[in-house]
C-alpha positions as CSV (number, residue, x, y, z in Angstrom):
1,X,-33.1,8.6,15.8
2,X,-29.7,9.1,17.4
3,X,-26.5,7.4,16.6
4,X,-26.5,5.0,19.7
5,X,-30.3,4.0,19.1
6,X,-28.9,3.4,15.1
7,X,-26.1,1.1,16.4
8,X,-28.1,-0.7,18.9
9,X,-30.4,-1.7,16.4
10,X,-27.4,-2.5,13.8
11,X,-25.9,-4.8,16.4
12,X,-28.9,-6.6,17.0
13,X,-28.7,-7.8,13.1
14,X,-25.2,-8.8,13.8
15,X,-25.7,-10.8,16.5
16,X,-27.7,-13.1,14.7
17,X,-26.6,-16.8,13.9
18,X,-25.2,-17.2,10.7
19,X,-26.1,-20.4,10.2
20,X,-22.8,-21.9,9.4
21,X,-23.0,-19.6,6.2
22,X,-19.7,-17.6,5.8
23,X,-19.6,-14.0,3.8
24,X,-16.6,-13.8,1.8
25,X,-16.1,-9.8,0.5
26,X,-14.1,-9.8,-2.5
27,X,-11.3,-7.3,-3.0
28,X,-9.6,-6.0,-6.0
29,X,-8.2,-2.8,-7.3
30,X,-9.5,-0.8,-10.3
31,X,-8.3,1.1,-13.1
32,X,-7.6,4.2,-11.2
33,X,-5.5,2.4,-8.6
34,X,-8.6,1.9,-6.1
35,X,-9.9,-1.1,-3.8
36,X,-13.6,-2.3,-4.6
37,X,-15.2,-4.8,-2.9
38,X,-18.7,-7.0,-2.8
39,X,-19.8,-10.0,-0.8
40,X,-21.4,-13.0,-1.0
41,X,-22.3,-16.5,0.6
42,X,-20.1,-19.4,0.9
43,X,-20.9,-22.2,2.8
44,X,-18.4,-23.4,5.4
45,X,-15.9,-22.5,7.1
46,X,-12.5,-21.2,4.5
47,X,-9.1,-22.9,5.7
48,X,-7.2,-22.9,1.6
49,X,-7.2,-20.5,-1.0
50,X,-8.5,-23.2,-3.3
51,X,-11.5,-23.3,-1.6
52,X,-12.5,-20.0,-3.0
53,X,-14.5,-19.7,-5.9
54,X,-13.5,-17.6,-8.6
55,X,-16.3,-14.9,-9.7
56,X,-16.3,-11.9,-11.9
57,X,-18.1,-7.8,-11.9
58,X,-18.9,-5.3,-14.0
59,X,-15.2,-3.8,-15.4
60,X,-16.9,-1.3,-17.4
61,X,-18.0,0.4,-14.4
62,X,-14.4,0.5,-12.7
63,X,-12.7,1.4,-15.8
64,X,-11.5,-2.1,-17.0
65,X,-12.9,-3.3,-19.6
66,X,-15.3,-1.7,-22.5
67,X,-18.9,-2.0,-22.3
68,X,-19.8,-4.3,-25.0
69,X,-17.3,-7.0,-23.3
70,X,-17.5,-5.8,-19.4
71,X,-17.0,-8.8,-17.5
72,X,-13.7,-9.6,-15.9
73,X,-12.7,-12.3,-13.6
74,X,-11.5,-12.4,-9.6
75,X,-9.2,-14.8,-9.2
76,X,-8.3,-15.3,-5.2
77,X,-4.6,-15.2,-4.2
78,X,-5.3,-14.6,-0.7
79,X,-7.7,-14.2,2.3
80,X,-7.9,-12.6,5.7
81,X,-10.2,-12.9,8.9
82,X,-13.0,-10.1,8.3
83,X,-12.4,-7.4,11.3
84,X,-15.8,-6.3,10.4
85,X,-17.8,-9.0,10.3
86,X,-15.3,-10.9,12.4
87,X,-16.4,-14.6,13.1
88,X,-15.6,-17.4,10.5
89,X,-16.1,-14.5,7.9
90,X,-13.6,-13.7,5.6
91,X,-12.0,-10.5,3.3
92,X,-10.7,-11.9,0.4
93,X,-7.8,-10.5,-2.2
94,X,-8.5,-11.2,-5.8
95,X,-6.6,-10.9,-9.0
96,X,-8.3,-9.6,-12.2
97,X,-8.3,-11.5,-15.5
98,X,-10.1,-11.0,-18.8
99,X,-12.2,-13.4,-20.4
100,X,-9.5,-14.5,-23.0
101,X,-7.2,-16.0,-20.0
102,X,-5.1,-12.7,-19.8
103,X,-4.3,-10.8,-16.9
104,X,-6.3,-7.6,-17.3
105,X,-3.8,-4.6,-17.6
106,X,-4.1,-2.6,-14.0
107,X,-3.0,-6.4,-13.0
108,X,0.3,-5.6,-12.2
109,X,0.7,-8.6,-9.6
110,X,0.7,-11.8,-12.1
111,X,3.6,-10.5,-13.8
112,X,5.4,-9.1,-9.9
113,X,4.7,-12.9,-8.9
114,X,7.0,-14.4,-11.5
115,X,9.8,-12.0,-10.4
116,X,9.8,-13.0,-7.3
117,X,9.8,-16.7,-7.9
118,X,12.3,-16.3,-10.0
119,X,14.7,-15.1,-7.4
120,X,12.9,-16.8,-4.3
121,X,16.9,-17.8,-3.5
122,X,17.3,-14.3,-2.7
123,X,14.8,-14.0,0.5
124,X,13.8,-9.9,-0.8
125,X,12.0,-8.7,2.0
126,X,10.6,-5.1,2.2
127,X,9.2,-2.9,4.4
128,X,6.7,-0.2,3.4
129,X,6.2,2.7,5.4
130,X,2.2,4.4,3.8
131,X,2.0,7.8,4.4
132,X,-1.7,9.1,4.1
133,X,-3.6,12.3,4.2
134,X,-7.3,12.9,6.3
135,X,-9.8,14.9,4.4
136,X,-13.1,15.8,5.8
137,X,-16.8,15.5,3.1
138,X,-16.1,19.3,1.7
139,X,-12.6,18.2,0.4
140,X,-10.6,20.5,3.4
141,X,-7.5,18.7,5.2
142,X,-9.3,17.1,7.8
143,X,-9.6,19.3,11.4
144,X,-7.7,22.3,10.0
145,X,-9.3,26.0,10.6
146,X,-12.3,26.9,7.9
147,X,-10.4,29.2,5.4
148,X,-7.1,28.7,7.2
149,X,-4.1,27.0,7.8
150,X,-2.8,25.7,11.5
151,X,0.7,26.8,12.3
152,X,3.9,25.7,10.6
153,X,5.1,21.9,11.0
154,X,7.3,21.3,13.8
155,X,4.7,20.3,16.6
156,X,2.7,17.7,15.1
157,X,5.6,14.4,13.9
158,X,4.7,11.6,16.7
159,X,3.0,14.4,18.1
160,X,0.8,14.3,21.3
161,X,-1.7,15.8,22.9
162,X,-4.5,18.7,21.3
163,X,-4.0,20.6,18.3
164,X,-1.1,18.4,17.3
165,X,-2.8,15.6,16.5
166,X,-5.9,14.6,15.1
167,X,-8.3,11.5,14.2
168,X,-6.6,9.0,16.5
169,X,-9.2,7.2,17.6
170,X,-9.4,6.3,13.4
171,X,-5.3,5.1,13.9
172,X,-6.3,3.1,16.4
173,X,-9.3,1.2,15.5
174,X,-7.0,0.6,11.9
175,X,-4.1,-0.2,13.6
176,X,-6.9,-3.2,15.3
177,X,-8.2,-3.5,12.5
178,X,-4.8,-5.1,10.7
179,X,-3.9,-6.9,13.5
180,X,-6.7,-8.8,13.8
181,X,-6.8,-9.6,9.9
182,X,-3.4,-11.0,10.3
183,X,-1.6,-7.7,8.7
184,X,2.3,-7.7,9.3
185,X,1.9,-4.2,10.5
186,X,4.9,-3.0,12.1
187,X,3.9,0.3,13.2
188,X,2.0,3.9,12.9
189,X,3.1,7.6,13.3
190,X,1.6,10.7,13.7
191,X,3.4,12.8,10.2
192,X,5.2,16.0,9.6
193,X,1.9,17.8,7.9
194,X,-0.9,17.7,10.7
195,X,-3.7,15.9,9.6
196,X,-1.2,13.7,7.7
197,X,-0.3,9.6,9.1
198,X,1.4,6.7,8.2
199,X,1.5,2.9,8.7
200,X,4.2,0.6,8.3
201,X,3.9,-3.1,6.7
202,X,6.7,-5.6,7.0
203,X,8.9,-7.4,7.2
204,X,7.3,-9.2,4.5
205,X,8.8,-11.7,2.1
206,X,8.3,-11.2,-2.4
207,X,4.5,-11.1,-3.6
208,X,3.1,-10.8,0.2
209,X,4.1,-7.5,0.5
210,X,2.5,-6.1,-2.3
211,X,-1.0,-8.5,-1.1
212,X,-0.8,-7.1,2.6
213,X,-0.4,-3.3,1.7
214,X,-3.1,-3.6,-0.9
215,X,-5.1,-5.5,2.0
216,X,-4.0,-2.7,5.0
217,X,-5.2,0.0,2.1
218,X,-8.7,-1.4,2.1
219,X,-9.2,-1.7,5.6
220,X,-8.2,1.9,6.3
221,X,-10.8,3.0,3.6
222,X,-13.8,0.6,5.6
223,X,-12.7,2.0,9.1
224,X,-12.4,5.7,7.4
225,X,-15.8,5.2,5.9
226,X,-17.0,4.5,9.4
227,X,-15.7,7.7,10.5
228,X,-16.8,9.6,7.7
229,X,-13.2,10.5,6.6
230,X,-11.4,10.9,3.6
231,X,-8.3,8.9,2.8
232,X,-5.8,10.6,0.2
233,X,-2.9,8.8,-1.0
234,X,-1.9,11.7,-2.9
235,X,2.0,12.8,-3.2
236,X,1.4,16.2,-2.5
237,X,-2.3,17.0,-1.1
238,X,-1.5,20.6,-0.7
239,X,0.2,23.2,-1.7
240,X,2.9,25.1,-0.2
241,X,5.5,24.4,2.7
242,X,3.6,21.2,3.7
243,X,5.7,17.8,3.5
244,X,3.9,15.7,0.6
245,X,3.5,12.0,1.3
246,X,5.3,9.2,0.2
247,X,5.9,5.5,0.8
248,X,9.4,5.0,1.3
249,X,10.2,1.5,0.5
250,X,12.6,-0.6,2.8
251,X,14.5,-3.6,1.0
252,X,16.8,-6.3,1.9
253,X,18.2,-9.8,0.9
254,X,19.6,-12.5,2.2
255,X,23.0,-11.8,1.7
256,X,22.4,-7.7,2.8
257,X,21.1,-9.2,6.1
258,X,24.3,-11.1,6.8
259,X,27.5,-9.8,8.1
260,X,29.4,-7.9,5.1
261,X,26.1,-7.6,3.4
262,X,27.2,-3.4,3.2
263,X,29.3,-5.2,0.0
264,X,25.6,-6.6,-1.4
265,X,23.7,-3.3,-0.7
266,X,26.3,-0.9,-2.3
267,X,26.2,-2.8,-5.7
268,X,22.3,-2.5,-5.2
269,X,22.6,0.7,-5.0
270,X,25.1,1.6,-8.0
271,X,22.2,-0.9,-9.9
272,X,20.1,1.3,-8.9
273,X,21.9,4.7,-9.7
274,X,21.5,3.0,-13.6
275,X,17.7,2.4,-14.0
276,X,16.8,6.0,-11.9
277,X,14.3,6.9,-14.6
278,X,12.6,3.7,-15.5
279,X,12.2,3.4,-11.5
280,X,10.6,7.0,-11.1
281,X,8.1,6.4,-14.2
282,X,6.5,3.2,-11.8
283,X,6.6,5.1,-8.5
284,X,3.8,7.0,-8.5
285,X,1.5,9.9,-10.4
286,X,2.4,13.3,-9.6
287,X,5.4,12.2,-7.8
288,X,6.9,15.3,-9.3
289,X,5.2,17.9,-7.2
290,X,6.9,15.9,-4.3
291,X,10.6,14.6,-5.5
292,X,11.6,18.6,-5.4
293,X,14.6,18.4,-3.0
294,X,12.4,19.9,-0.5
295,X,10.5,18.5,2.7
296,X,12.7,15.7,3.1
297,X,13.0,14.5,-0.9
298,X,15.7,14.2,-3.1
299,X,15.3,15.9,-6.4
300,X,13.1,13.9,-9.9
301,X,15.9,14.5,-11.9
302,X,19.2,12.6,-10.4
303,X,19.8,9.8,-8.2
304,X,22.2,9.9,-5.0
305,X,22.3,7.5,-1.7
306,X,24.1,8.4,1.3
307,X,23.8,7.7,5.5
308,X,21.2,9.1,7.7
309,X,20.7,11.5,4.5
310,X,16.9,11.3,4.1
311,X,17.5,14.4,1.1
312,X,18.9,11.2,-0.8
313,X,17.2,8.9,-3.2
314,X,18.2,5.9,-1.2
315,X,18.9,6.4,2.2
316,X,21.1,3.6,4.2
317,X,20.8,3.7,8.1
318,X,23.1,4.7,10.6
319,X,22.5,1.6,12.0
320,X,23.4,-0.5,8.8
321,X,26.5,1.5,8.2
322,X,28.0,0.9,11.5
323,X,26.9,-2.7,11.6
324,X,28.1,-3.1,8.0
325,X,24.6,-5.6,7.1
326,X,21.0,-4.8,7.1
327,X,19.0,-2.7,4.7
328,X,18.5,0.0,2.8
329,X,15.5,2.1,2.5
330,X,14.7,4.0,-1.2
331,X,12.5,7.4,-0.5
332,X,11.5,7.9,-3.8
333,X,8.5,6.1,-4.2
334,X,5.5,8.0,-3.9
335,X,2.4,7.7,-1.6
336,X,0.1,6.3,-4.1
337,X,1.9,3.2,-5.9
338,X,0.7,0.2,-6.8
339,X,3.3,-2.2,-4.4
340,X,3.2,-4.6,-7.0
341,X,5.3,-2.6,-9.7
342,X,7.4,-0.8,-7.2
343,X,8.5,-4.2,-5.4
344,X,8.7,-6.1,-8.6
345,X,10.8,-3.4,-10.4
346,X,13.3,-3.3,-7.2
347,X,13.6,-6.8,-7.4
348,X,14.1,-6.9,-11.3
349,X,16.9,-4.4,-10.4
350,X,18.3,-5.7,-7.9
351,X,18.4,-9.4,-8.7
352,X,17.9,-9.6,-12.2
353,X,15.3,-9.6,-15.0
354,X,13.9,-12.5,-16.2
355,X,12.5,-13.7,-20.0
356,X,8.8,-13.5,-19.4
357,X,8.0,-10.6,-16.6
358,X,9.8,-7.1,-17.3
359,X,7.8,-4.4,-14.4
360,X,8.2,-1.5,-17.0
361,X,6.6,-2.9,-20.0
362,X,4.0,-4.1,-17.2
363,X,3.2,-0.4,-16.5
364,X,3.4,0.7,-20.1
365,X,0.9,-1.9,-21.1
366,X,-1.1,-0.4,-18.6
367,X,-1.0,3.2,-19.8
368,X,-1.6,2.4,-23.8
């Protein structure tokens, strides 16, 4: 049977009359910093998060819980038209607690959430731009030569045009894809490494950002899945004079974005300079092989900031320095965070701890 008889036949199912049923897919991510997802039933139409049940899985089959006490809990925060399923149908983001009322430990958002409301004066918005690497089934960088490499980098950033860039027609239907789910996707760019892209989310305001890159994460995995690609969120998927791939994190506050805010963004910055090593430890695995002072990083080891200077640790734009307001963008974090502890750790900095949520003993609970 060929693929257009396969999808004719698909699309007759889909066509069919729901009924006034609604399927609601469940997301959440895992203990090895993965979406999941299942589905089920609902029966009208959703229009409130309260109007979502909570429900619960199997954590000992997603690493999060042992086996003689597996179940954990999905708690919804938020929900998103289904692109796939499209119609009244619904995708729906999920927190993970354990049976004793605690947030389960890869549940870095609860503790993000009070951060943010603690300092909801402060407006923190943040922009995240995903970097992300195509693989094809046999584990080889998606379209490059069999037992080879393509030519050096130079050709392929916002490339155009063949043999400089590849899998567009996934971008695209992605790009859709978040749009139509309501996504506050700014933009996408062909990358330095070919094979290699990246999506931006944002402007987005405290805990949304950390819910609508975790959302735009799963729908590239569905629409990759469609395609029968690979997504790796790896900091360095290969070797050699390739640029890794990171997820540099764009952040402002109220009083940055107003005119003298340069004043408010410097002393972020020298806040900054002072918490460099409990920041790295929460921005990503392996972000070692890519913070080498190479490709476009600063160096792991010591902090710097400077204009235009994308070698720096934080990077403030051209723009922003002439303007003296705006932004400033940090280029440490890696391509696989979890937004939650990199957002809430930037505002802990930035703003101020509070008594009950501290974003590093969040991650070390995590790894004990």
């Amino acid at each position: 049977m060929s693929l257009t008889e396969q999808t004719a036949i698909l699309q007759k199912y889909l066509d069919l009359d729901q009924r006034g049923a609604v399927i609601a897919e469940y997301v959440w991510i895992d203990g090895s910093g993965n979406t999941r997802s299942k589905g089920r039933t609902l029966k009208g139409k959703i229009t409130s998060v309260d109007q979502l049940p909570e429900w619960n899985f199997d954590g000992s089959s997603t690493g999060q819980a042992p086996g003689h006490d597996s179940d954990v809990y999905l708690k919804p925060v938020a929900f998103y038209p289904d692109p796939f399923r499209k119609g009244d149908n619904v995708i729906v983001l999920a927190e993970c607690w354990n049976n004793d009322g605690t947030p389960n430990k890869f549940n870095h958002r609860h503790e993000a959430a009070k951060l943010f409301e603690a300092h909801k004066d402060a407006e923190v918005w943040f922009g995240l731009e995903q970097e992300y690497t195509l693989f094809d089934h046999e584990d080889h960088v998606y379209a490059w030569p069999k037992g080879g490499f393509p030519a050096p980098q130079g050709p392929y950033y916002c490339g155009v045009g063949a043999g400089k860039v590849y899998a567009r027609d996934l971008i695209e239907a992605h790009y859709r894809a978040c749009l139509y789910a309501g996504i506050t996707i700014s933009g996408i760019n062909a990358e330095v490494m070919p094979s290699q892209w990246e999506f931006q989310v944002g402007p987005c305001t405290g805990i949304a950002m950390g819910d609508e890159l975790w959302m735009a994460r799963y729908l590239l995995a569905r629409v990759a899945e469609e395609f029968g690609i690979k997504i790796s969120l790896h900091p360095k998927p290969l070797k050699g004079d390739w640029n890794g791939a990171g997820c540099h994190t764009n952040v402002s506050t109220k009083a940055m974005r107003q005119p003298g805010g340069m004043k408010h963004i410097e002393e972020a910055i020298q806040k900054l300079s002072k918490r460099h090593a409990e920041h790295i430890r929460l921005y990503g695995a392996d972000n070692d092989m890519r913070l080498t002072g190479r490709h476009e990083t600063a160096s792991m080891s010591t902090f710097s900031s400077g204009v235009a200077n994308r070698g720096a640790s934080i990077r403030i734009p051209r723009s922003v320095s002439k303007e003296g307001y705006g932004y400033f963008e940090d280029r440490r974090p890696a391509s696989n965070i979890d937004p939650y502890l990199v957002t809430g750790i930037i505002c802990e900095t930035v703003c101020g701890a509070i008594d009950d949520a501290d974003m590093t003993k969040e991650y070390e609970r995590e790894s004990a």
